[in-house]
VEXFI-853704 format. One record per atom (N, C-alpha, C): residue in three letters; residue number from 1; x, y, z. Coordinates in nm, 3 decimals. Layout:
# residues N
<site res="ala" n="NUM" x="X" y="Y" z="Z"/>
...
# end
This chain:
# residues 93
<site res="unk" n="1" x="-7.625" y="11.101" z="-6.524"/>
<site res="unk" n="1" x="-7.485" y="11.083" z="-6.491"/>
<site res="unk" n="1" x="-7.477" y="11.007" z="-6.359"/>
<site res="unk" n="2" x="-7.384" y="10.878" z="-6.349"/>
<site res="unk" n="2" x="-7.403" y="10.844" z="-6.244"/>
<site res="unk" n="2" x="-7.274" y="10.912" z="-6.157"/>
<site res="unk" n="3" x="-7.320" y="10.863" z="-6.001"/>
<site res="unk" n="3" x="-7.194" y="10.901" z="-5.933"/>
<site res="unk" n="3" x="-7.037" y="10.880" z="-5.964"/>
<site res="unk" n="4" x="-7.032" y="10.762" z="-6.029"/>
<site res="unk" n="4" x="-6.862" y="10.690" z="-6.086"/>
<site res="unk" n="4" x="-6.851" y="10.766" z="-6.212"/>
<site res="unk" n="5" x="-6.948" y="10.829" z="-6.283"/>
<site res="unk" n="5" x="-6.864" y="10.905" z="-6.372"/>
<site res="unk" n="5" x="-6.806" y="11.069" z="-6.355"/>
<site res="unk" n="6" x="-6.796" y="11.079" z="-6.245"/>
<site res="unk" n="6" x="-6.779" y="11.215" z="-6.193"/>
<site res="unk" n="6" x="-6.645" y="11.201" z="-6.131"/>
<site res="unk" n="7" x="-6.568" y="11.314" z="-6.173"/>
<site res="unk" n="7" x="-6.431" y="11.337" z="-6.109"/>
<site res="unk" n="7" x="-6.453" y="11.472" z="-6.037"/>
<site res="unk" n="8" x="-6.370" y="11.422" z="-5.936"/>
<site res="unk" n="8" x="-6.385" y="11.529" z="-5.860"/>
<site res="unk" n="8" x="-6.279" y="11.613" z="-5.777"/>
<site res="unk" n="9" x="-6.296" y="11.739" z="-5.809"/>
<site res="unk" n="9" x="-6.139" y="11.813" z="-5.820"/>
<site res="unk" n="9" x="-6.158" y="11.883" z="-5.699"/>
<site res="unk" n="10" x="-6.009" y="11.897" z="-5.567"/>
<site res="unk" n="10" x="-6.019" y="11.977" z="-5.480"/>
<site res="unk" n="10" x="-6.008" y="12.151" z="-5.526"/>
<site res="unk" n="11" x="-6.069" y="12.285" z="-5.427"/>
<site res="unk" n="11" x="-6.039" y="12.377" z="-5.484"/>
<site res="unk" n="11" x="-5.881" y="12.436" z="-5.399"/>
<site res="unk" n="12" x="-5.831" y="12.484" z="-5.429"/>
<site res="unk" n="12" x="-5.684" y="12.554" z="-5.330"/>
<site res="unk" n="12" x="-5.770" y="12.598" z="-5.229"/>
<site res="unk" n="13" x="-5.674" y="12.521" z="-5.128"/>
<site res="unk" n="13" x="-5.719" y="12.558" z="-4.992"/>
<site res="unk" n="13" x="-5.616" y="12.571" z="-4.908"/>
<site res="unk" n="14" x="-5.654" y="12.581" z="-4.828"/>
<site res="unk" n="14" x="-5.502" y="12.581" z="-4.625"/>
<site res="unk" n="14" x="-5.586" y="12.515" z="-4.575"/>
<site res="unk" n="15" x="-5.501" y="12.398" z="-4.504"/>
<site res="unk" n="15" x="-5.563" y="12.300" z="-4.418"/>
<site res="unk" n="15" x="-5.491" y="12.322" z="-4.318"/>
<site res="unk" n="16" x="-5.507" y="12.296" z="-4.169"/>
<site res="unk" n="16" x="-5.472" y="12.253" z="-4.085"/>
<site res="unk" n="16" x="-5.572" y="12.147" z="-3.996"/>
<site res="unk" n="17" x="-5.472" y="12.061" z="-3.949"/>
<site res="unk" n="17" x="-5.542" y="11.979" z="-3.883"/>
<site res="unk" n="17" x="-5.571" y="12.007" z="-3.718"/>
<site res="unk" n="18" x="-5.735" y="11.976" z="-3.700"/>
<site res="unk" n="18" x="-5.742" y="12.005" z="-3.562"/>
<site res="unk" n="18" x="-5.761" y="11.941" z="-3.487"/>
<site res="unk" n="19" x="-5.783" y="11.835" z="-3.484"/>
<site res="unk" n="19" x="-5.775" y="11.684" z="-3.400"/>
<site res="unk" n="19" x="-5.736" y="11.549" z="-3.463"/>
<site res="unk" n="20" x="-5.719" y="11.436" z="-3.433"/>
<site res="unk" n="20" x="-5.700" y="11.323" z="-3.511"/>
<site res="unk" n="20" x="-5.818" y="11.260" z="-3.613"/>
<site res="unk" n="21" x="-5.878" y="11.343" z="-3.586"/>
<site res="unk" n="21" x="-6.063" y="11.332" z="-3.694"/>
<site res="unk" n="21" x="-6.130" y="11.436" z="-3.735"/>
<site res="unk" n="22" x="-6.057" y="11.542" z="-3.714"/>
<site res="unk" n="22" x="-6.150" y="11.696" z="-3.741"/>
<site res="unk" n="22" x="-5.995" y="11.770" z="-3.823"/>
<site res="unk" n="23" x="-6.050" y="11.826" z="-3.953"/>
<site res="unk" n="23" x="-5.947" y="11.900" z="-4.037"/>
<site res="unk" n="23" x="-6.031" y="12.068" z="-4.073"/>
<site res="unk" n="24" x="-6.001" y="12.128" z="-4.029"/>
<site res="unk" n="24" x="-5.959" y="12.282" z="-4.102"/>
<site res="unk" n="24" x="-5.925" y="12.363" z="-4.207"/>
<site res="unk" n="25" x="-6.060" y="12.346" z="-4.324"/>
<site res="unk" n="25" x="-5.999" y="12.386" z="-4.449"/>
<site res="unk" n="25" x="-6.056" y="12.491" z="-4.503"/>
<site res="unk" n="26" x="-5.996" y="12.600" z="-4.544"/>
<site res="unk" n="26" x="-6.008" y="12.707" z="-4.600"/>
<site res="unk" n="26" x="-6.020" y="12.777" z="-4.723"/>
<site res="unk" n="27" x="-6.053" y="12.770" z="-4.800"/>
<site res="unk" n="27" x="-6.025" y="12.767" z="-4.967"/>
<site res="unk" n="27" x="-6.013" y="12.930" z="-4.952"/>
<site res="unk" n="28" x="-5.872" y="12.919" z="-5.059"/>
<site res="unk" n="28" x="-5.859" y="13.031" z="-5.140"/>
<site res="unk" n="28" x="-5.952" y="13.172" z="-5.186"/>
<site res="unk" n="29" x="-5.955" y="13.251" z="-5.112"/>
<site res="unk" n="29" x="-6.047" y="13.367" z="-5.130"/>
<site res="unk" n="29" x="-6.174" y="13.349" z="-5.036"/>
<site res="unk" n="30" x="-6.199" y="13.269" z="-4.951"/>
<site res="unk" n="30" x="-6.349" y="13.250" z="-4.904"/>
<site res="unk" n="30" x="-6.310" y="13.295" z="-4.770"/>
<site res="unk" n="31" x="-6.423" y="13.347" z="-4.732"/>
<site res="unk" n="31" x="-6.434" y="13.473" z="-4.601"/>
<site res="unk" n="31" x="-6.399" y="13.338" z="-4.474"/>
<site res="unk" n="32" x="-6.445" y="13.244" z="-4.474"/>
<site res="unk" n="32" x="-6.417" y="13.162" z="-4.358"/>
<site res="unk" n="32" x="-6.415" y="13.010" z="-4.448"/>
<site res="unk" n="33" x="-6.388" y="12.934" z="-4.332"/>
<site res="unk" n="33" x="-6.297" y="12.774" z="-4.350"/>
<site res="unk" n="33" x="-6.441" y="12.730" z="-4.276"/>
<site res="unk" n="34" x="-6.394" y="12.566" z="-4.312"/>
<site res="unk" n="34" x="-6.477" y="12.482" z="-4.288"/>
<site res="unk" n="34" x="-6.436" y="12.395" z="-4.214"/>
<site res="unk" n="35" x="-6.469" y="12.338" z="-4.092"/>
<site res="unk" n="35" x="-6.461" y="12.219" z="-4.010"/>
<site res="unk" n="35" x="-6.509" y="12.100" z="-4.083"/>
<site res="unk" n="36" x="-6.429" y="12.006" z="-4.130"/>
<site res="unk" n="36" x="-6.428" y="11.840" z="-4.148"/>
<site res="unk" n="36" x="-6.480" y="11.731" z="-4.066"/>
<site res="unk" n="37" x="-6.556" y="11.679" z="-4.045"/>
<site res="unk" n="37" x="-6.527" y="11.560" z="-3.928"/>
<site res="unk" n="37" x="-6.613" y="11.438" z="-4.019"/>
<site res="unk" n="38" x="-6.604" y="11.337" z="-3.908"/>
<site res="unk" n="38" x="-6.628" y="11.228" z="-3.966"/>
<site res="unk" n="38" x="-6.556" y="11.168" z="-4.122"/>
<site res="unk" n="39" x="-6.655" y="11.128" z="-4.193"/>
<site res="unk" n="39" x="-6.484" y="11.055" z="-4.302"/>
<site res="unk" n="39" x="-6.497" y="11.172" z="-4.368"/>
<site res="unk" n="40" x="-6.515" y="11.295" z="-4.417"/>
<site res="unk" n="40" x="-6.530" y="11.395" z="-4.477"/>
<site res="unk" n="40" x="-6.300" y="11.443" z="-4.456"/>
<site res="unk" n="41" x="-6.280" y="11.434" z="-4.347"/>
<site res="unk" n="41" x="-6.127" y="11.424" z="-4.379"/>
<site res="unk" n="41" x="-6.054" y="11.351" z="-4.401"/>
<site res="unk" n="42" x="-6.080" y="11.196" z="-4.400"/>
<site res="unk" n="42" x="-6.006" y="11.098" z="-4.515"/>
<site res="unk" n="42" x="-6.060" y="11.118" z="-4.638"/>
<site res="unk" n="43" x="-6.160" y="11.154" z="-4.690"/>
<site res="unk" n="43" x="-6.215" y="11.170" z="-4.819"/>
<site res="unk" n="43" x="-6.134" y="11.289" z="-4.894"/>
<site res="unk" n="44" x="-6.134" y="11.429" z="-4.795"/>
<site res="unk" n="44" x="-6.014" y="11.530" z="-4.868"/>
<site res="unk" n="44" x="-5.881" y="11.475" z="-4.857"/>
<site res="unk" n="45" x="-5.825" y="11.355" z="-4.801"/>
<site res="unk" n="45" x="-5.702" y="11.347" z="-4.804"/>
<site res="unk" n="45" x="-5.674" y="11.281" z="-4.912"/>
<site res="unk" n="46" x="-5.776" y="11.142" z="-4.936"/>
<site res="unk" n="46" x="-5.787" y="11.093" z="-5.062"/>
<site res="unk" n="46" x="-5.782" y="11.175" z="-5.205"/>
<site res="unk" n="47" x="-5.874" y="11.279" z="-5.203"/>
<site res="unk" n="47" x="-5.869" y="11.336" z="-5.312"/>
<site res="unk" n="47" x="-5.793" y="11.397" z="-5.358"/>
<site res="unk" n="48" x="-5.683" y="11.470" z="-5.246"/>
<site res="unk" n="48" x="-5.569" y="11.473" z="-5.275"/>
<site res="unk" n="48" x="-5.428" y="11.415" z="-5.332"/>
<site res="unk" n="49" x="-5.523" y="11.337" z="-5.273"/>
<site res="unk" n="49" x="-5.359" y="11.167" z="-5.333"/>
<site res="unk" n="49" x="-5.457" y="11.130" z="-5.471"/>
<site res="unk" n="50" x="-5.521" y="11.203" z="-5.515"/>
<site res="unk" n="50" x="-5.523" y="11.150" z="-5.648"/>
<site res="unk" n="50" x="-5.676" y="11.062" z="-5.665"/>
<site res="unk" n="51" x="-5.728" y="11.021" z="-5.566"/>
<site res="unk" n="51" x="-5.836" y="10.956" z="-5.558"/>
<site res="unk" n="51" x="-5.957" y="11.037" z="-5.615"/>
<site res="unk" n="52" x="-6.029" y="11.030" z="-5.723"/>
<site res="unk" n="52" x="-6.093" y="11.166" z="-5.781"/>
<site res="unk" n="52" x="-6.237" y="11.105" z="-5.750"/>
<site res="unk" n="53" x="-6.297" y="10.997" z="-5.779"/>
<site res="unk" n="53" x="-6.392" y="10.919" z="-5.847"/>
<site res="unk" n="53" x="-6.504" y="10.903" z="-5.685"/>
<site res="unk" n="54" x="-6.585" y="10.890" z="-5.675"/>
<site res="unk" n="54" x="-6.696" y="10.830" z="-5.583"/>
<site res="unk" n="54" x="-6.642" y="10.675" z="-5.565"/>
<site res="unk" n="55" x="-6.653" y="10.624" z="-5.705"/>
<site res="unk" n="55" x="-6.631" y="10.448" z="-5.682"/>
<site res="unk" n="55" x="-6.454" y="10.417" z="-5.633"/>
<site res="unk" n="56" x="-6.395" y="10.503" z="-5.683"/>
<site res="unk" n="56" x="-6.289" y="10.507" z="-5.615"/>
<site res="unk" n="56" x="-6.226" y="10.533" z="-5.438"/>
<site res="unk" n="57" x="-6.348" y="10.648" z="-5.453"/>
<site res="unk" n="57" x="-6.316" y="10.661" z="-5.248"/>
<site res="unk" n="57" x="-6.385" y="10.538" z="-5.182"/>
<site res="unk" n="58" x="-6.493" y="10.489" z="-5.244"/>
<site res="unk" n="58" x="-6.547" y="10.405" z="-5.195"/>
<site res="unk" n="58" x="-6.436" y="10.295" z="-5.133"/>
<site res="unk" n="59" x="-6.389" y="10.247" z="-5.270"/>
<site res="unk" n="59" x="-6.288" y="10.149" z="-5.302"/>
<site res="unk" n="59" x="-6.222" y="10.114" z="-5.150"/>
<site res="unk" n="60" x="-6.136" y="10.262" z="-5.163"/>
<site res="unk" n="60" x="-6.029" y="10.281" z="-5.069"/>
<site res="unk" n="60" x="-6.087" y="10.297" z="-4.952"/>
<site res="unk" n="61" x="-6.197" y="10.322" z="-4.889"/>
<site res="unk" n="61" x="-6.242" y="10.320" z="-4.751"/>
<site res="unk" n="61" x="-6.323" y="10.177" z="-4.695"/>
<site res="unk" n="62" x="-6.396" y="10.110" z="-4.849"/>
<site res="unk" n="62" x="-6.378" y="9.965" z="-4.779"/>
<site res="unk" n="62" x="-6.257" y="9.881" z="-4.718"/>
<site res="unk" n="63" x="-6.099" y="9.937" z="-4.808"/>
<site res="unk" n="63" x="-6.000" y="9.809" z="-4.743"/>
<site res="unk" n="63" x="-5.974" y="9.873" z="-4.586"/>
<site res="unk" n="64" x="-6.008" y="10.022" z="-4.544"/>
<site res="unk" n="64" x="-5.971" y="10.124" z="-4.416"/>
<site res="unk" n="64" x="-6.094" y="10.045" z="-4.325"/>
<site res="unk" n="65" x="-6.205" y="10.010" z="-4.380"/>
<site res="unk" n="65" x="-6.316" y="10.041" z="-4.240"/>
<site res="unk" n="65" x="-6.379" y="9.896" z="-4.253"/>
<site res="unk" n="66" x="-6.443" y="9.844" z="-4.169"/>
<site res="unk" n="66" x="-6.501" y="9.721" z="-4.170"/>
<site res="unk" n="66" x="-6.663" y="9.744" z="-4.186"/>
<site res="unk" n="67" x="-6.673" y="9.844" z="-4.268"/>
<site res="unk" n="67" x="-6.806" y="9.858" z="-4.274"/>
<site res="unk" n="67" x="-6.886" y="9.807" z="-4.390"/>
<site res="unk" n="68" x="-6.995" y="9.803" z="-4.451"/>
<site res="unk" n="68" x="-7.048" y="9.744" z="-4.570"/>
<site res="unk" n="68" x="-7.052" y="9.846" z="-4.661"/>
<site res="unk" n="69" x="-7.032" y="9.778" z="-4.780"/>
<site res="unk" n="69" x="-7.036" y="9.868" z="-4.899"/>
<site res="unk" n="69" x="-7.142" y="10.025" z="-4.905"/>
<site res="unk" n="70" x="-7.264" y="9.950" z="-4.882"/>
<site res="unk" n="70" x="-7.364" y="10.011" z="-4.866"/>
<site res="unk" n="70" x="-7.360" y="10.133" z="-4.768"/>
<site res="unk" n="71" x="-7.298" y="10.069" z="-4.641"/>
<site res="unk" n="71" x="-7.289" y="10.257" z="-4.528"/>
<site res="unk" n="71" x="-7.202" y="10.323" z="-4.621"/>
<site res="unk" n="72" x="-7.098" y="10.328" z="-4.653"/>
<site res="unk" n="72" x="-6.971" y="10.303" z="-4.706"/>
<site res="unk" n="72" x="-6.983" y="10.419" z="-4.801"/>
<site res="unk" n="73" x="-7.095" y="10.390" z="-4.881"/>
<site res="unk" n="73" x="-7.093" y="10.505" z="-5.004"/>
<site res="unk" n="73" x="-7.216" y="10.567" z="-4.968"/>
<site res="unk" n="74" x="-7.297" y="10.525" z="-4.845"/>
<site res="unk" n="74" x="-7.392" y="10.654" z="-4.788"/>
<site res="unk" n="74" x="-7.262" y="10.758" z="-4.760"/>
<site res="unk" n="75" x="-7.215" y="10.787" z="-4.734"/>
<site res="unk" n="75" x="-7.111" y="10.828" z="-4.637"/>
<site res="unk" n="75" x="-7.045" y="10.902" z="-4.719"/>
<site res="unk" n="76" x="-6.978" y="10.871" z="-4.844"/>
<site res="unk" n="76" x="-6.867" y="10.907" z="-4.920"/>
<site res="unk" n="76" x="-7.006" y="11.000" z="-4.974"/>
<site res="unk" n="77" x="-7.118" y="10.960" z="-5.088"/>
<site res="unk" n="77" x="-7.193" y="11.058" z="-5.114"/>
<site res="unk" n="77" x="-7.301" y="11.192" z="-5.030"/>
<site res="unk" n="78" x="-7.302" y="11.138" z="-4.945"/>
<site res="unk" n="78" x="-7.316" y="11.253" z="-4.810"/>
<site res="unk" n="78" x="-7.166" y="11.345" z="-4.802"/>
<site res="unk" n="79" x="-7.121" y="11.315" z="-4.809"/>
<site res="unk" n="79" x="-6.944" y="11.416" z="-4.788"/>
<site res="unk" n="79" x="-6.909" y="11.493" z="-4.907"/>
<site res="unk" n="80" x="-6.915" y="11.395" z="-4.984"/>
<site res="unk" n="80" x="-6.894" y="11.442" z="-5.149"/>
<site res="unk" n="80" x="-6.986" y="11.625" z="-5.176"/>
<site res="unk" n="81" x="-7.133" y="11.595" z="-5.147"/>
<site res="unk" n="81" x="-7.216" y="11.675" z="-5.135"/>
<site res="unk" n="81" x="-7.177" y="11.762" z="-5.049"/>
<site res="unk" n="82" x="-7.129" y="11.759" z="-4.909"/>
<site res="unk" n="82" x="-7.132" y="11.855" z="-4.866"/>
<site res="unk" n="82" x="-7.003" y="11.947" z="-4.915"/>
<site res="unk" n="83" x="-6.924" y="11.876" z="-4.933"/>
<site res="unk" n="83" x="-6.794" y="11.906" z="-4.983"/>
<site res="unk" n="83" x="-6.821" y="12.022" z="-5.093"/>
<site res="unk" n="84" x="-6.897" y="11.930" z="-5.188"/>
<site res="unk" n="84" x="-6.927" y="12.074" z="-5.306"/>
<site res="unk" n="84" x="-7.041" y="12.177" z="-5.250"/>
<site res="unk" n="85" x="-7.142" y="12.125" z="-5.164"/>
<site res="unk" n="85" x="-7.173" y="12.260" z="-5.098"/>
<site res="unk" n="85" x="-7.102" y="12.392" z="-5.033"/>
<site res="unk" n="86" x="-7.021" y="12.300" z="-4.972"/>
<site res="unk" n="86" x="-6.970" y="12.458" z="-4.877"/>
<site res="unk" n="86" x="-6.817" y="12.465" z="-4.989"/>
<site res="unk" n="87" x="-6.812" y="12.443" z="-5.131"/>
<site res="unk" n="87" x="-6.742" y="12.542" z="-5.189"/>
<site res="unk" n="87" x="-6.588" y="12.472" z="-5.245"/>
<site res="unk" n="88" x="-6.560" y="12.386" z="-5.173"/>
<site res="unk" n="88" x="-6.445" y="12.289" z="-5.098"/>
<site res="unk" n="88" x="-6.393" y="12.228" z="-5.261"/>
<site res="unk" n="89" x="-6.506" y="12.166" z="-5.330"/>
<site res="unk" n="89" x="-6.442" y="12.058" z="-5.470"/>
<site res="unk" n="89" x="-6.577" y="12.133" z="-5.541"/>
<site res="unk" n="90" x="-6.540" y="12.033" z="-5.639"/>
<site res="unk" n="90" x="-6.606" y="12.065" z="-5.792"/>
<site res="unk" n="90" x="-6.594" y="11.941" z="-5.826"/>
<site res="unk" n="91" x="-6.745" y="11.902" z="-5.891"/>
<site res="unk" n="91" x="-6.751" y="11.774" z="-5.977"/>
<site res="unk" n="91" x="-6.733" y="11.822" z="-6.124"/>
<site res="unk" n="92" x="-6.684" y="11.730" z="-6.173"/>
<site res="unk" n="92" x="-6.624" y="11.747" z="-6.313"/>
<site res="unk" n="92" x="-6.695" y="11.609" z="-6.412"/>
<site res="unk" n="93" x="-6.775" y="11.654" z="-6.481"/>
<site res="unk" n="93" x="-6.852" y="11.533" z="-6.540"/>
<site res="unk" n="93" x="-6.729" y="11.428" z="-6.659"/>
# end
């Protein structure tokens, strides 16, 4: 399965934001929340607006950042991962 065929669903959470680059999110039933930083909180904001896909966040953070494709989706799949580590989303094949 590659990364673009994976959708990827947020779980209910409470966010608050704690700086202009660091977000505060908590999912539903879990003993403690998680600190965001780096693009890991444009990536939950994206996924919220509907942005589900890897090739899709990608998409949308090349027209945001002047960076190369290549950092670009180091970045989104580093987040993605941690994201479903600490509990946060679910990939959906």
């Amino acid at each position: 399965m590659t990364a673009s065929s994976t959708t990827y669903r947020r779980r209910n959470a409470a966010e608050r934001r704690l700086t202009s680059n660091r977000l505060l999110v908590h999912a539903v039933g879990e003993p403690a929340g998680t600190i965001l930083g780096g693009s890991a909180p444009v990536i939950w904001e994206l996924l919220g607006q509907g942005v589900t896909t890897e090739d899709d966040i990608v998409a949308a953070l090349l027209v945001r950042y002047s960076d190369t494709e290549d950092v670009i989706r180091a970045g989104v799949t580093a987040a993605l991962a941690d994201l479903v580590r600490a509990d946060l989303l679910e990939g959906v094949p």
